[in-house]
C-alpha positions as CSV (number, residue, x, y, z in Angstrom):
1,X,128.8,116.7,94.0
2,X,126.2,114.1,96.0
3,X,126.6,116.0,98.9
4,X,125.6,119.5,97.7
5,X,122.6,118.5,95.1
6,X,121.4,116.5,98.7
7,X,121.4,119.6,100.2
8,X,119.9,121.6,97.9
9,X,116.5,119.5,99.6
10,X,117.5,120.7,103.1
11,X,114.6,122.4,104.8
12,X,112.5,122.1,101.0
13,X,109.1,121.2,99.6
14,X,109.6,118.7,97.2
15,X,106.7,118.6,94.4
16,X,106.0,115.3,93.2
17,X,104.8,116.3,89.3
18,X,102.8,112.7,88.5
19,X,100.5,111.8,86.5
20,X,99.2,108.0,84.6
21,X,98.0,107.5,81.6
22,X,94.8,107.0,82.7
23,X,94.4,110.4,84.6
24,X,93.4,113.3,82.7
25,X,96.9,115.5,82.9
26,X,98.7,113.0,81.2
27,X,101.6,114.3,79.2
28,X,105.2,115.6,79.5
29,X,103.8,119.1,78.3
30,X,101.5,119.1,81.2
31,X,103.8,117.5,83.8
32,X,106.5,120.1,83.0
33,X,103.8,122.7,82.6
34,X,103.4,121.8,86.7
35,X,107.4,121.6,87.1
36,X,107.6,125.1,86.3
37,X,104.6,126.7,88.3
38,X,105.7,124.4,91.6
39,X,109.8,126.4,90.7
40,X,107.6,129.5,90.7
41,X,106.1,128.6,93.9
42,X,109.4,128.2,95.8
43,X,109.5,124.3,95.4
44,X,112.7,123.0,96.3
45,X,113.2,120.2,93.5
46,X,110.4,117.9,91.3
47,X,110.0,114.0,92.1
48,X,108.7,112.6,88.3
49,X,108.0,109.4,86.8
50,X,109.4,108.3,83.1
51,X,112.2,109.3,81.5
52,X,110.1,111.2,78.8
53,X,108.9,113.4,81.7
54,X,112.0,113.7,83.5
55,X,113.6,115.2,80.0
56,X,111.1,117.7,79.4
57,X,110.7,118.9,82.7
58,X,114.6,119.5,83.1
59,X,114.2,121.0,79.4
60,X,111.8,123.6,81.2
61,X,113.1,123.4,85.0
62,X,116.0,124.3,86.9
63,X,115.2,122.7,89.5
64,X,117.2,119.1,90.9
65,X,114.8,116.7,89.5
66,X,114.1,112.9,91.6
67,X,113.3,110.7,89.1
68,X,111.9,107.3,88.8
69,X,110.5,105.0,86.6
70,X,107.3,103.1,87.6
71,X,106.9,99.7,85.9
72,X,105.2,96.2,86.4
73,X,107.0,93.2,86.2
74,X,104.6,89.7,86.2
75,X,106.8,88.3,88.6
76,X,107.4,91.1,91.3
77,X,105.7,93.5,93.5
78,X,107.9,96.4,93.3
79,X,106.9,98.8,90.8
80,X,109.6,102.0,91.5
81,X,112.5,102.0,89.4
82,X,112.4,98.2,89.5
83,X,115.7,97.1,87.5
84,X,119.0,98.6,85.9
85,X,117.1,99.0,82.6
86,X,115.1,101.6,83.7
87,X,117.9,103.3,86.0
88,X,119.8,103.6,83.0
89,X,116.8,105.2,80.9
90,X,116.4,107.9,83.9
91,X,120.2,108.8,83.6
92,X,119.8,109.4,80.2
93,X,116.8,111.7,80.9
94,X,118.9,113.3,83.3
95,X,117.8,112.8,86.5
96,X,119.7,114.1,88.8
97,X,118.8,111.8,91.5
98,X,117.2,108.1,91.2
99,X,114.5,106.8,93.0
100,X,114.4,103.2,94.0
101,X,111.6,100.9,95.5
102,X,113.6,99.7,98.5
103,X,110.4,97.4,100.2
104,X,111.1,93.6,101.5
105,X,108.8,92.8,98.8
106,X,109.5,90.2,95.8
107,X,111.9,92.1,92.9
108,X,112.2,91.4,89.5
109,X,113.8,87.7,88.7
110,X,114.9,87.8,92.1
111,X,117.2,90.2,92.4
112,X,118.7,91.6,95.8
113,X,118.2,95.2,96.7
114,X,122.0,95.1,97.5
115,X,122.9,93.7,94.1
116,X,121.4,96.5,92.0
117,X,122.7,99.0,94.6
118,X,126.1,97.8,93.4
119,X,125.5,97.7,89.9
120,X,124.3,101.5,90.0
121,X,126.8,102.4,92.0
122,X,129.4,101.2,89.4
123,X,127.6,102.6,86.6
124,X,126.6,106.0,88.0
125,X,128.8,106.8,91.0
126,X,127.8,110.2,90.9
127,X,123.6,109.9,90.9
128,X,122.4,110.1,94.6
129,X,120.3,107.0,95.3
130,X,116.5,107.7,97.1
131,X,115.5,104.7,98.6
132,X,111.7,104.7,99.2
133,X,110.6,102.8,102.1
134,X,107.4,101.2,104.2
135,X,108.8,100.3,107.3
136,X,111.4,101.1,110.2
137,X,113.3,98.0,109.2
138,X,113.3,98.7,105.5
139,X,114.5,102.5,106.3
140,X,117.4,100.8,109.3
141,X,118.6,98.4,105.9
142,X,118.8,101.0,103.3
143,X,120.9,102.9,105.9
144,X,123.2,100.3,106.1
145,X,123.6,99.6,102.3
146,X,124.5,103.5,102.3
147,X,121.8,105.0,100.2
148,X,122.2,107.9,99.7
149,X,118.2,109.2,100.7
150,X,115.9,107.3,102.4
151,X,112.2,108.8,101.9
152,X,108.8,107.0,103.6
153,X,107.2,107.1,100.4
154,X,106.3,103.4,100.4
155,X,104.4,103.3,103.9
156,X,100.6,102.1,104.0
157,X,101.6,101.0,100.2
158,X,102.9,97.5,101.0
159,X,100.3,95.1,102.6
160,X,102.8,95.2,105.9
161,X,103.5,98.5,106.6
162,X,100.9,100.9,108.7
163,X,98.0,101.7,107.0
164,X,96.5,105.6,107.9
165,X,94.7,108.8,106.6
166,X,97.4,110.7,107.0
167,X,101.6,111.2,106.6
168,X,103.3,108.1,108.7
169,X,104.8,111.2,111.2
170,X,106.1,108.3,113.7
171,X,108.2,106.8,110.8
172,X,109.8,109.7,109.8
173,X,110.8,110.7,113.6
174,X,112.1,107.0,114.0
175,X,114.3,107.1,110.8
176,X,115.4,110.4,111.1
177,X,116.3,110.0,114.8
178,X,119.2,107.9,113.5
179,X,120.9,110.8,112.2
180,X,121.9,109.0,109.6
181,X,121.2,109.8,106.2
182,X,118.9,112.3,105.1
183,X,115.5,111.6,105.6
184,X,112.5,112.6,103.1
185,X,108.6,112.6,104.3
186,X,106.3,111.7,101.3
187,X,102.6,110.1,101.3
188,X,99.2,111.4,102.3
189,X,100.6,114.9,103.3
190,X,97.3,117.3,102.3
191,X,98.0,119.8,104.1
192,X,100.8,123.1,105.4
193,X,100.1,121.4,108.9
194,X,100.8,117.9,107.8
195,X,104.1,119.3,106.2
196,X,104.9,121.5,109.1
197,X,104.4,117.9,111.5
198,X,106.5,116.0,109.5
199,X,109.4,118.8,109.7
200,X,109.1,118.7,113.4
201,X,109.4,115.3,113.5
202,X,113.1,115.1,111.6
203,X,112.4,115.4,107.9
204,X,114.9,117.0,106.0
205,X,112.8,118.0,103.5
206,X,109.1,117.1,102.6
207,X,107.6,115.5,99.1
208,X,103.9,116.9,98.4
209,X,102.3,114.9,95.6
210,X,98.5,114.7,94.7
211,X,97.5,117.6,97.1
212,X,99.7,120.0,94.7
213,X,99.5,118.1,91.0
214,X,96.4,116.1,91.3
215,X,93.4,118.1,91.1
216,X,91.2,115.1,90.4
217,X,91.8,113.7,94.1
218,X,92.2,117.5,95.5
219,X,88.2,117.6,94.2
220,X,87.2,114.3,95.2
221,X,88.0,115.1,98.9
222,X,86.2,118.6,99.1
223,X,82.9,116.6,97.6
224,X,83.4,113.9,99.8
225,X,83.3,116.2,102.8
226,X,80.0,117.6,101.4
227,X,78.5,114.4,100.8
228,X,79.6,113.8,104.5
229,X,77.9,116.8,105.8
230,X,74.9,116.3,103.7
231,X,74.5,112.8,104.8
232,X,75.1,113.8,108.4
């Protein structure tokens, strides 16, 4: 069952359907609203945050949805699907697979990436586990605690890891070149070429977020570049 809803993301654009509460398409109605027209597009499965999204948009969607939860804990940097509690709130949404924070950084009482593998894997043995990463040696450890994904989400979003204007193609071709688990691209792809690129360089299949689903940043950029010209 892992192996064929994993595959289902073979050769796929991935639309990540996000949006906070302080952004102006807030909403379950509106995030599955964008589930739909990215399944009409050709998209290969949704990446979404909250259970209350994840429901509605598999209420709507056929598509395999990637959850995750994103929360803040006072004592922790990780923020993606930080604990079992909220693991267990995606399954009940139905998420078909679980995305994970998988960083070096501090987690939640102090709990081991390794230990809440466990417990996960004990609870919900069939849920595919996405481990989102900054680093080649984040992406090598996640490997060897047999995630089931590993995607780049996390690089140039931990103070460590590479910071850059675009997607982090050399990670992606490092982890991928291991042949061994799948390998998703995510963050800072804006464009066909960028997605192309990251395909070239290993991806199994690609994640496009705020260049689809966020039209507040997908505006920003096109006045930035006038401002540019202008001020040029």
């Amino acid at each position: 069952m892992k192996r064929s809803l994993i595959k289902k993301l073979q050769n796929g654009c991935i639309v990540s359907c996000q949006a906070l509460e302080h952004e102006p398409l807030f909403g379950s109605d509106i995030m599955s609203a964008m589930a739909v027209a990215a399944e009409k597009g050709g998209a290969a499965a949704i990446r979404a945050n909250t259970p209350k999204d994840v429901a509605s948009i598999k209420q709507r969607c056929s598509l395999p949805v990637i959850g995750l939860y994103k929360k803040n804990y006072p004592d922790s940097q990780i923020y993606i699907t930080p604990t079992m509690r909220e693991v267990e709130e995606l399954a009940a949404a139905g998420a078909d697979l679980i995305a994970l924070d998988a960083t070096d950084q501090h987690r939640p009482g102090g709990q081991d990436f390794s230990a809440l593998l466990e417990q996960i894997r004990s609870t919900f043995p069939d849920i595919p586990i996405v481990a989102d990463v900054s680093t080649y040696e984040e992406g090598v450890r996640a490997m060897e605690l047999k995630v089931d994904v590993v995607s780049t989400t996390m690089s140039g979003y931990t103070p460590y890891s590479t910071q850059m204007e675009g997607p982090d193609i050399e990670l992606v071709e490092r982890l991928a070149g291991l042949s061994d688990v799948p390998v998703l691209a995510e963050g800072r792809i804006w464009t066909v070429d960028d997605m192309i690129r990251c395909f070239e360089a290993g991806a199994y299949g690609v994640v496009v977020g705020t260049a689809i689903t966020r039209p507040q940043e997908i505006t920003r950029r096109f006045v930035r570049a006038i401002h540019k010209r202008v001020n040029n």
